[in-house]
KEVOFI-956761 format. One line per field, with one value per residue: residue number from 1; y, z, x of N, C-alpha, C, CB in turn. Coordinates in pm, whole numbers. Atoms other than C-alpha are relative to their C-alpha. Glycine has a CB too. Layout:
# KEVOFI-956761
pos: [NUM,...]
nv: [Y,...]
nw: [Z,...]
nu: [X,...]
cav: [Y,...]
caw: [Z,...]
cau: [X,...]
cv: [Y,...]
cw: [Z,...]
cu: [X,...]
cbv: [Y,...]
cbw: [Z,...]
cbu: [X,...]
***
This chain:
# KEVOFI-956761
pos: [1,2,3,4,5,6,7,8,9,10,11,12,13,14,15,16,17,18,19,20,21,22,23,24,25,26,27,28,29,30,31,32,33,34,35,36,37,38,39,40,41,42,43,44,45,46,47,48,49,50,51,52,53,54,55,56,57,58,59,60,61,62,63,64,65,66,67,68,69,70,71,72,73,74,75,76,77,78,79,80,81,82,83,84,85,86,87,88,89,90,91,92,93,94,95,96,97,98,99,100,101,102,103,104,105,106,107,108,109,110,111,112,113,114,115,116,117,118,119,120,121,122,123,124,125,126,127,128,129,130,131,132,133,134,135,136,137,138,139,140,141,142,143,144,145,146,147,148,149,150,151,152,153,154,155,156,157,158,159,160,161,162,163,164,165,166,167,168,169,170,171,172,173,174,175,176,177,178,179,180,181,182,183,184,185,186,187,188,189,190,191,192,193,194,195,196,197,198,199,200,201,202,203,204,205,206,207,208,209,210,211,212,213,214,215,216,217,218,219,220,221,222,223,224,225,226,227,228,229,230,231,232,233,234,235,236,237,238,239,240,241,242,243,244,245,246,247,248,249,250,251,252,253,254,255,256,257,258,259,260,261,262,263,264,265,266,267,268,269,270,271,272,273,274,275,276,277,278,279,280]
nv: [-120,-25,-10,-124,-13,-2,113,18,-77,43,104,-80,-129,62,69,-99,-48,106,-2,-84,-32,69,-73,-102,157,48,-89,-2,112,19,4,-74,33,-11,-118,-119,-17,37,-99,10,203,-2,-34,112,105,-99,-58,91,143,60,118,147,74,13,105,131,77,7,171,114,11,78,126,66,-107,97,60,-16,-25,-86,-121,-119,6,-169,-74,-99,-17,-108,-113,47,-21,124,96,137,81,26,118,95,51,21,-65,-57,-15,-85,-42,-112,-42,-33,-165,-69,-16,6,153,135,51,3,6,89,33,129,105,-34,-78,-20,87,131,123,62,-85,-2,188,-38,-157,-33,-98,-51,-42,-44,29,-44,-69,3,33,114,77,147,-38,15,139,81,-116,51,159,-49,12,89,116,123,28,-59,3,-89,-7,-101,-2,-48,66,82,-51,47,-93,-157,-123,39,-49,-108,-92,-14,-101,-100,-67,-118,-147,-75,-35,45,50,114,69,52,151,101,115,101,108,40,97,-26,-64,115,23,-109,94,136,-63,-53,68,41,107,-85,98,-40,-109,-98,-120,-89,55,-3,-130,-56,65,-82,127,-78,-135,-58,67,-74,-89,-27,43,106,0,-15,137,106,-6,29,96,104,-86,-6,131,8,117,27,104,-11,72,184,8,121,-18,22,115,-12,133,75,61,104,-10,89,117,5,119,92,-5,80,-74,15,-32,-120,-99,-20,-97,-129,-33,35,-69,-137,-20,-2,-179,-64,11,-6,-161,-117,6,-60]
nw: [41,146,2,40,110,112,53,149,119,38,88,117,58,31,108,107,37,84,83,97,18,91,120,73,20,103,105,50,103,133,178,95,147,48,88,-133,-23,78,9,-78,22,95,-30,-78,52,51,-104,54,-107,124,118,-21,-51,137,64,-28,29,117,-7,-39,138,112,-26,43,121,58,-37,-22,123,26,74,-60,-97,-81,-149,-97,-62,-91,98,84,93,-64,62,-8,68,108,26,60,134,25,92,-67,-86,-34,-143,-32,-142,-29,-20,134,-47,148,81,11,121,-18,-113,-20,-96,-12,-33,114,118,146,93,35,-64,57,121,-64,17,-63,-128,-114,-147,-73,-99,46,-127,-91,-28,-9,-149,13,90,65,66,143,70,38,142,64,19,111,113,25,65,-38,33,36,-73,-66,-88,-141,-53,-151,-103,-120,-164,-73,18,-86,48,-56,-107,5,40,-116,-128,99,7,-145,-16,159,110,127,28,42,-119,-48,43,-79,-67,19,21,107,3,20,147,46,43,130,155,-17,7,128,110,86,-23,-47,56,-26,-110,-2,-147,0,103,-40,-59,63,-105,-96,-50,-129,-27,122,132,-29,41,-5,82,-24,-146,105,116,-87,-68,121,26,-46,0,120,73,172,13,108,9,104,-24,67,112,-52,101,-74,40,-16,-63,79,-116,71,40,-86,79,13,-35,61,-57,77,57,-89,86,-21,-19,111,82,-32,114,20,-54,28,168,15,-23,118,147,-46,-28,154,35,-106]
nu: [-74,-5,-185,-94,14,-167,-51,27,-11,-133,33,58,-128,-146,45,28,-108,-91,27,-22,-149,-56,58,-108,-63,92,-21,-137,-41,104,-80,97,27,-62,-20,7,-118,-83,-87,-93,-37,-91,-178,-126,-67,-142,-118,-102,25,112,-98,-56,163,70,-80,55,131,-14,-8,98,101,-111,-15,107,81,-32,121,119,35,141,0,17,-23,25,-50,58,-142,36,-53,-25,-82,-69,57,-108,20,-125,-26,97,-32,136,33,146,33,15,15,109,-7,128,-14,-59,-153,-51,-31,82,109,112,47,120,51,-68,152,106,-120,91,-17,85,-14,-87,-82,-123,-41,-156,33,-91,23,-131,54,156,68,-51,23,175,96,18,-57,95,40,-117,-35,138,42,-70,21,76,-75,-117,71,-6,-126,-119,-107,-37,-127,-15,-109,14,-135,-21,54,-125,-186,-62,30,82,-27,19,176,84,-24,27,117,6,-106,8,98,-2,154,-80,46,119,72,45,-156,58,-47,-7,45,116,5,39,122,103,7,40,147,44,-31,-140,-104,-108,-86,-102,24,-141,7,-115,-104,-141,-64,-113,-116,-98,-113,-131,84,-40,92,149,3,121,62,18,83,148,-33,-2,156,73,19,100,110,143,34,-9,88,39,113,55,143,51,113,91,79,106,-21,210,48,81,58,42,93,52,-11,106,86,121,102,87,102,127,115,-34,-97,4,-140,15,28,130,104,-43,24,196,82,-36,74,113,-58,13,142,109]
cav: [7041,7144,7073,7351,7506,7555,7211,7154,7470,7385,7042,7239,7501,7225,7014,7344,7411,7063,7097,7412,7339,6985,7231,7459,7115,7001,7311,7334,6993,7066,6931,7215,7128,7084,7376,7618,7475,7372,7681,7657,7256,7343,7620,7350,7102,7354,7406,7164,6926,6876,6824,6561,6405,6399,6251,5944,5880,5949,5649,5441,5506,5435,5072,5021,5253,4936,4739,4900,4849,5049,5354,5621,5713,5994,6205,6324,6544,6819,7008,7024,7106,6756,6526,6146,6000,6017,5687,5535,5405,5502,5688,5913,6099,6389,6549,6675,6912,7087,7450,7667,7683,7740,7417,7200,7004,6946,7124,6951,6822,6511,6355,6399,6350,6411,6094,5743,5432,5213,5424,5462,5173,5382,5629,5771,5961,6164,6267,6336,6145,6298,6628,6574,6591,6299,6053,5731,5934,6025,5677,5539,5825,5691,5305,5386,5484,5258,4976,4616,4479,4809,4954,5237,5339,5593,5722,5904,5972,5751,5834,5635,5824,6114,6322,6196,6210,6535,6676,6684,6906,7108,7154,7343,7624,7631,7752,7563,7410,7077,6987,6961,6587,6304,6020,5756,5429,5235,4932,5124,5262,4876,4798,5072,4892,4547,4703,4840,4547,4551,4320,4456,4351,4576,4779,5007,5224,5515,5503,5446,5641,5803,5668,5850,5734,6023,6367,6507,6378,6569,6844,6986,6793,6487,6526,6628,6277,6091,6227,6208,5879,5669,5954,5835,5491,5355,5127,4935,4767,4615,4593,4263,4198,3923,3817,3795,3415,3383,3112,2839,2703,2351,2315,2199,1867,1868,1693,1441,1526,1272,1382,1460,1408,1708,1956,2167,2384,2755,2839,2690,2876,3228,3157,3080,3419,3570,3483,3507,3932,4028,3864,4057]
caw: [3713,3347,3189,3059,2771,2641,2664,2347,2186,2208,2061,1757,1723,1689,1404,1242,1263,1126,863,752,748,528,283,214,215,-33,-249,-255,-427,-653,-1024,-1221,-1586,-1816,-2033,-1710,-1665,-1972,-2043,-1766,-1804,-2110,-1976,-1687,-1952,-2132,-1818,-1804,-1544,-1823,-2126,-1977,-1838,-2208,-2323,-2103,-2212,-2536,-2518,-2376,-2666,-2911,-2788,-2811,-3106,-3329,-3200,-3276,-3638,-3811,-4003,-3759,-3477,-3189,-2859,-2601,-2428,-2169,-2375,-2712,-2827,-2605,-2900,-2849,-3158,-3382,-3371,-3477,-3809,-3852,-4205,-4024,-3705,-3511,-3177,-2978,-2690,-2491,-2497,-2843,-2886,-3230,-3260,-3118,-3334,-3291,-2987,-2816,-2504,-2368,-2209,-2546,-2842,-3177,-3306,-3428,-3204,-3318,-3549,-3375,-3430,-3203,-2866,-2668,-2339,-2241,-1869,-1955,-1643,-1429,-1485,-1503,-1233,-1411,-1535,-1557,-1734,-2037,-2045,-2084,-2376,-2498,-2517,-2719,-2977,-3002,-3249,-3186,-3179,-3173,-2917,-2623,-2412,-2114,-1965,-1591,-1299,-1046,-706,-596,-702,-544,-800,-658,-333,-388,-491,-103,27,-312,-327,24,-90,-490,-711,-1020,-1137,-1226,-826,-859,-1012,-917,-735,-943,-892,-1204,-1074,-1062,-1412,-1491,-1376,-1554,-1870,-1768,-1726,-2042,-2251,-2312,-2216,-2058,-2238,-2079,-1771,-1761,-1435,-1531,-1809,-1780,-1533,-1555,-1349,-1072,-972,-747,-600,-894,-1156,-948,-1155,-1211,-1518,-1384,-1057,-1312,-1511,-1183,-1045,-1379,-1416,-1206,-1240,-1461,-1589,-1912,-1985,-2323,-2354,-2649,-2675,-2716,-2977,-2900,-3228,-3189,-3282,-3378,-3166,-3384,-3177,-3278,-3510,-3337,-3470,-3605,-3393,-3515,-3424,-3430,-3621,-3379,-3476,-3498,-3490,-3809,-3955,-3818,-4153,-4252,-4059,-4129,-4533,-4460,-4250,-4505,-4797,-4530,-4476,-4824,-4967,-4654]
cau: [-8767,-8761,-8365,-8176,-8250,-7889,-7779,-8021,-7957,-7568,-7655,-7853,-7536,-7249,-7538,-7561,-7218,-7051,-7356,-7222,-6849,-6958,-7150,-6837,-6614,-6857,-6870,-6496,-6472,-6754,-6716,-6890,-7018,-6801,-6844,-6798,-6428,-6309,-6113,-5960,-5849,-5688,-5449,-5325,-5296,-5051,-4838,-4493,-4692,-5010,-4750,-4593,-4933,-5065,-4721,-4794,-5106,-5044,-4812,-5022,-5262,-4986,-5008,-5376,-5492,-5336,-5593,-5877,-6011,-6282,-6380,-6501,-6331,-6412,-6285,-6440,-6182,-6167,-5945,-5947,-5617,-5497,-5571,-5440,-5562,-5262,-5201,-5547,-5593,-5974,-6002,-6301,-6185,-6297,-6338,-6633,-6617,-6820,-6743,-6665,-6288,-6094,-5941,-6223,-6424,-6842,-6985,-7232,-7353,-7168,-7525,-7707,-7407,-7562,-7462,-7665,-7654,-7437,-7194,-6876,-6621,-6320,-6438,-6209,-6244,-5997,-6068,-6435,-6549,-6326,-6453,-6874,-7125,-7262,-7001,-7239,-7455,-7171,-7056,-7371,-7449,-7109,-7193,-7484,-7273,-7025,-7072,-7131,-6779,-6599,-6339,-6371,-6051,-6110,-5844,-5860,-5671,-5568,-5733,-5446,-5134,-4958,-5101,-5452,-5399,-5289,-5684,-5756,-5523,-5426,-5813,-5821,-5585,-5608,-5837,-5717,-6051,-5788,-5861,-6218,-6285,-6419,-6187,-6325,-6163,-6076,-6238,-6553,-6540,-6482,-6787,-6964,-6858,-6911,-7289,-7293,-7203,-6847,-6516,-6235,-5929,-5655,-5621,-5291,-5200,-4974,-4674,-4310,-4146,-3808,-3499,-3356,-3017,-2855,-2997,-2793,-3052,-3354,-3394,-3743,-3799,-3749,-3941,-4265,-4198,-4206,-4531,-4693,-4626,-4859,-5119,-5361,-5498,-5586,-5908,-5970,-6273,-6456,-6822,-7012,-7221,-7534,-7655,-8019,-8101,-8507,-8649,-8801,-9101,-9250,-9547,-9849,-9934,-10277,-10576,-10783,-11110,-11440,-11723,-12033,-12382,-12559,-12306,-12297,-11982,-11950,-11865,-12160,-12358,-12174,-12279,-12668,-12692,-12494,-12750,-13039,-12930,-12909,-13223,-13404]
cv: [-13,-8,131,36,22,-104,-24,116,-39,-115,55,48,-73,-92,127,28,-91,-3,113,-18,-145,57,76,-128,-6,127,59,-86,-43,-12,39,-75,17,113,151,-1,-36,78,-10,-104,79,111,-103,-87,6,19,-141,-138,-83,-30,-130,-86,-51,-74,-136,-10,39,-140,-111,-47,-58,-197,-65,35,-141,-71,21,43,111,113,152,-30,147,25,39,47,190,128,-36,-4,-141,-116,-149,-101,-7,-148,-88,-2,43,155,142,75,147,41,78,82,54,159,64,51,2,-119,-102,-26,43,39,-21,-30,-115,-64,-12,53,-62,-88,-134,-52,-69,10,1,-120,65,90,22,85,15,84,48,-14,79,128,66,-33,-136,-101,-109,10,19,-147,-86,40,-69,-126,28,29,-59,-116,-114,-54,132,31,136,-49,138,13,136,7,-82,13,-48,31,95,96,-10,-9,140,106,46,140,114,89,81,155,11,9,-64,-104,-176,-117,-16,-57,-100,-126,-111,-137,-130,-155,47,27,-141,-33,55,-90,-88,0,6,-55,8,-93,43,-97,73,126,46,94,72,-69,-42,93,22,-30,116,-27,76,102,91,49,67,118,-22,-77,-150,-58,4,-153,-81,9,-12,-157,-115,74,-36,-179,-52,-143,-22,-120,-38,-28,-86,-26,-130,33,-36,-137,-29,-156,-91,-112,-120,-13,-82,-111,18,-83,-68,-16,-83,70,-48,33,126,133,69,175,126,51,-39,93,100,0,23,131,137,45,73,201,45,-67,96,166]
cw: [-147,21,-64,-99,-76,-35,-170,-97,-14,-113,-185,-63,-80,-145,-126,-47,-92,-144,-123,-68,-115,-145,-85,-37,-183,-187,-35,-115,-82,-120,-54,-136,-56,-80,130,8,-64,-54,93,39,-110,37,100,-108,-64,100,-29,100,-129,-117,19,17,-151,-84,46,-93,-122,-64,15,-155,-116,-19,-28,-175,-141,-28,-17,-174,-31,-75,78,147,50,112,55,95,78,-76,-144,-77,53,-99,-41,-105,-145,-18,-79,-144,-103,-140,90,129,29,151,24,120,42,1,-189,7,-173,-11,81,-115,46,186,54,138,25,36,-114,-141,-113,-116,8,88,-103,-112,15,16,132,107,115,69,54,143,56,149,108,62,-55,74,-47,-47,-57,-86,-158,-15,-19,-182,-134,-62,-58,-115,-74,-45,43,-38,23,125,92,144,113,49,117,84,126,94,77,4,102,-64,56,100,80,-13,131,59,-92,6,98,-27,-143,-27,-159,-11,-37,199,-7,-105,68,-21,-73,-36,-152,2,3,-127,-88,15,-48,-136,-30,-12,-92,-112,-13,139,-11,-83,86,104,41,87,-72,-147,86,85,-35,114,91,65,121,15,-138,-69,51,-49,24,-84,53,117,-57,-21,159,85,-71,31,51,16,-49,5,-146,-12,-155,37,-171,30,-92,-82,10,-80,22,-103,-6,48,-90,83,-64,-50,76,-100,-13,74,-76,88,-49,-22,135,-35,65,11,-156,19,58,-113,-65,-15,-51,-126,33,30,-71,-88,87,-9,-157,-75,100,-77]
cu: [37,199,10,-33,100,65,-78,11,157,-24,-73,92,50,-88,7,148,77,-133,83,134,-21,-31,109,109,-42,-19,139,63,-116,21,-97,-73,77,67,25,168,101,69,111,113,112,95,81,36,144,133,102,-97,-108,64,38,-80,-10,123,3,-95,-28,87,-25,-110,58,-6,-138,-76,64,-138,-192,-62,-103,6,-9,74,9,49,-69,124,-52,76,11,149,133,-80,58,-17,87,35,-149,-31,-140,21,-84,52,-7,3,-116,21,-91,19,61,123,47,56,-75,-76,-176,23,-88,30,40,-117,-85,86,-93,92,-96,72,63,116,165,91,122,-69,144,-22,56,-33,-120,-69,51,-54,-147,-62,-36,107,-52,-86,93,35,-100,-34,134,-16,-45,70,104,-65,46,115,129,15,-91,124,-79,112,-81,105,2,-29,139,132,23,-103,-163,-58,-19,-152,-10,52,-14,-143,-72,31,-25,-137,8,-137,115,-51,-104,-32,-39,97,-83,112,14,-91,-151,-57,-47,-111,-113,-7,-20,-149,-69,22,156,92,90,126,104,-30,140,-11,126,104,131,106,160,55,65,135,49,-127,51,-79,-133,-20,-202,-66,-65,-131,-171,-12,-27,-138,-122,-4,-43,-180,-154,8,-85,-79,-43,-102,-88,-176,-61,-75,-87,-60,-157,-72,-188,28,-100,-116,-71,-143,-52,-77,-179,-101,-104,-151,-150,-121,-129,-117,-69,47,19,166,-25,13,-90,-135,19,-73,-114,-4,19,-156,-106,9,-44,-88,-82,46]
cbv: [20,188,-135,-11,67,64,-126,-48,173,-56,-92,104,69,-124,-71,140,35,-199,-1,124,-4,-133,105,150,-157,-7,101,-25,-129,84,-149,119,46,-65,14,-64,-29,-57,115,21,-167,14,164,-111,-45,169,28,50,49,105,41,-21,132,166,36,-23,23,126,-36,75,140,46,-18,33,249,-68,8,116,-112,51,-17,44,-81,43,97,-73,-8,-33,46,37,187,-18,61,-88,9,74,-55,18,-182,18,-103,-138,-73,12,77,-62,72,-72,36,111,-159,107,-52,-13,-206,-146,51,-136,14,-16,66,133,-64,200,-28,-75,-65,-59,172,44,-99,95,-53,24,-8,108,50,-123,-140,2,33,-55,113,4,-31,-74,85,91,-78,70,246,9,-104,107,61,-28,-5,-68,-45,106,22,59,54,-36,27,-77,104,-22,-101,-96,115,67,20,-45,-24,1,-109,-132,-7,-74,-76,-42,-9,-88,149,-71,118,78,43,82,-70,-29,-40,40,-31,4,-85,79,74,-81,-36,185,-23,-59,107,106,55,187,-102,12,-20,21,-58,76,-75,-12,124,-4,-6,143,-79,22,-49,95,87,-65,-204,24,13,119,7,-22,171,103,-21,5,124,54,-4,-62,100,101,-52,-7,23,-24,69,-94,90,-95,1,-26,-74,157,-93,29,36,-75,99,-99,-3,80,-160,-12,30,-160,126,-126,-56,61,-129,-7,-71,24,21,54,-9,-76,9,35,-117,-104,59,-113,-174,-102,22,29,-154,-34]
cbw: [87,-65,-106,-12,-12,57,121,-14,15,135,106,27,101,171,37,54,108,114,39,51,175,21,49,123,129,116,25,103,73,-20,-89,-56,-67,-21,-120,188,81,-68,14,72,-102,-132,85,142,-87,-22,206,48,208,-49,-30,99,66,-71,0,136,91,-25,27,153,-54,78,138,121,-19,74,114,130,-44,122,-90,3,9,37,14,92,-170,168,40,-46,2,196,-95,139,-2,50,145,60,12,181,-106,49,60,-58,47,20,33,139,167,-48,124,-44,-4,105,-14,-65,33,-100,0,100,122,63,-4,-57,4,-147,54,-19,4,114,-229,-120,147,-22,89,-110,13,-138,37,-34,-5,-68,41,-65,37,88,72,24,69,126,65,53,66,32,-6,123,-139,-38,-150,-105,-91,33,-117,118,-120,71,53,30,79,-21,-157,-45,-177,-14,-10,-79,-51,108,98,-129,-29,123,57,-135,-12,-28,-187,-45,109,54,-69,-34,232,-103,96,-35,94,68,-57,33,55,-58,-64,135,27,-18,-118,-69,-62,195,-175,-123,136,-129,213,179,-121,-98,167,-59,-92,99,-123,-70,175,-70,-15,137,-142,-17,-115,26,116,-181,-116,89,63,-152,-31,169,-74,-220,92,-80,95,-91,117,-95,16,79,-150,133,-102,22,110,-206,138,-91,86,70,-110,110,82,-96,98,-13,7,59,-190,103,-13,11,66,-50,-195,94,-54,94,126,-6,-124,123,135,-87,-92,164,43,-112,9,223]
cbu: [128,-101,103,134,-69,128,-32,-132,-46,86,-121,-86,130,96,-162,-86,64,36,-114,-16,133,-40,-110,80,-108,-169,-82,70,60,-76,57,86,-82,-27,-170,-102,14,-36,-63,-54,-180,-61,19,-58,-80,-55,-63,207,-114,-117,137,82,-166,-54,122,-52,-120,54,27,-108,-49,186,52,-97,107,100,33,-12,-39,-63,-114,-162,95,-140,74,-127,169,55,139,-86,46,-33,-34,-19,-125,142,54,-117,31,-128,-84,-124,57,-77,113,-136,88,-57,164,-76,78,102,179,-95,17,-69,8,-17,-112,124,-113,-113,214,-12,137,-9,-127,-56,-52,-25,96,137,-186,106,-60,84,49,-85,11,110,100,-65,-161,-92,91,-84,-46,168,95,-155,51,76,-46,-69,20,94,6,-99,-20,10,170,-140,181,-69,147,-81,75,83,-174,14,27,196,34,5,90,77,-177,13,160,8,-69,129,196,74,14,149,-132,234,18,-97,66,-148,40,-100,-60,150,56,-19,176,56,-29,100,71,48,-12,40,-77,110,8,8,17,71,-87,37,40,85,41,43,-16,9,135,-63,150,214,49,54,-11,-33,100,-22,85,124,49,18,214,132,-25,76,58,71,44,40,-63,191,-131,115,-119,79,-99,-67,69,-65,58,-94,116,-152,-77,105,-98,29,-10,-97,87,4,-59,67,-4,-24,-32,6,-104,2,141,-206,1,79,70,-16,-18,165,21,-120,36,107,-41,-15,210,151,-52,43]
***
């Protein structure tokens, strides 16, 4: 007796059905191209939650941007008008983004930046990864430009915070394009860079948070300042420089070879057929 034919069309339904529900899932927490949602990045950054964000990690920067000698120094940044390089010392700096905006700098293509290999003594990447289908791709594009010896910082957010956390559910119900990044773990990022030649010197989770003592003290400001502040993380790495050392290989010691009767010179020979040719 033939089985049922509904048991396997059920079985079919419920594959079709959990396919479809991981497809909309999946296209909920899609991270567009950059230039698609970088308008939109920069009004959250503007709101009181993105000021404060950008005043961390503007502090943070304060602490390394010391550290990082050189002449040129550059941004990659989701917004342009979030620019953390006030503190660095580099004669030379600019910003690139990816979308045309009145106060960005060079616009250009983060996979394909229209600068020389090895030029860049300072990079900084202000949430860049966070919000590119490729990120290994950009930080790769980045290395490349960064000179032998000099500095890149990344900064990202924390998968691990509240505010991090937060992406899963936030990104159910909002539409702010700020929920759809990628959860990338800081220890993964590390080994992006470990990959790519450089040497982690400093790995910073979040800034200084702000004290709460009573319910009093919970105002709105404060409550911002406290969810900010494990939000993000903060990677300085330098890259390595491997001077390239010519190999000196040992001369081969001449043989002493015994004369064999018979045997006449190849150059020898070459002359006679020489002469023999051009008399003919």
């Amino acid at each position: 007796m033939p089985a049922p034919e509904h048991s396997g069309s059920q079985r079919i339904n419920l594959s079709k059905s959990d396919y479809k529900l991981l497809s909309a899932l999946g296209a909920r927490f899609h991270v567009p191209e950059l230039a698609e949602s970088q308008e939109a990045l920069a009004r959250w950054f503007n709101t009181p939650f993105g000021r404060t964000l950008v005043g961390f990690e503007a502090e943070a920067c304060k602490q390394i941007s010391p550290r990082t000698p050189g002449y040129r120094a550059a941004q990659l940044a989701v917004s342009p008008d979030c620019s953390l390089m006030q503190g660095f010392t580099q004669q030379h700096k600019f910003t690139l983004t990816a979308r045309d905006q009145l106060s960005g700098g060079c616009v250009c293509d983060f996979k394909r930046l229209p600068l020389p290999s090895d030029s860049i003594d300072a990079f900084l990447l202000h949430h860049v990864l966070d919000f590119t289908p490729e990120p290994h791709g950009v930080l790769g594009e980045v290395a490349r430009t960064v000179a032998p010896g000099g500095h890149i910082v990344v900064i990202g957010f924390n998968p691990y915070s509240f505010f991090g956390m937060s992406k899963w559910v936030a990104g159910l119900f909002s539409s702010q394009q700020v929920w759809r990044h990628n959860s990338l773990r800081k220890s993964r990022v590390v080994d992006w860079l470990r990959l790519l030649g450089f040497k982690m010197l400093t790995v910073q989770v979040g800034g200084t948070p702000t004290p709460v003592t009573n319910l009093s003290d919970r105002d709105s400001s404060r409550i911002v300042k406290r969810a900010t502040a494990d939000a993000f993380y903060v990677l300085f790495a330098r890259k390595q420089a491997t001077p390239l050392t010519p190999v000196r290989h040992p001369r081969w010691a001449s043989a002493k070879v015994h004369p064999v009767p018979g045997l006449r010179a190849v150059g020898d020979n070459c002359r006679r057929t020489k002469r023999g040719s051009n008399q003919n």
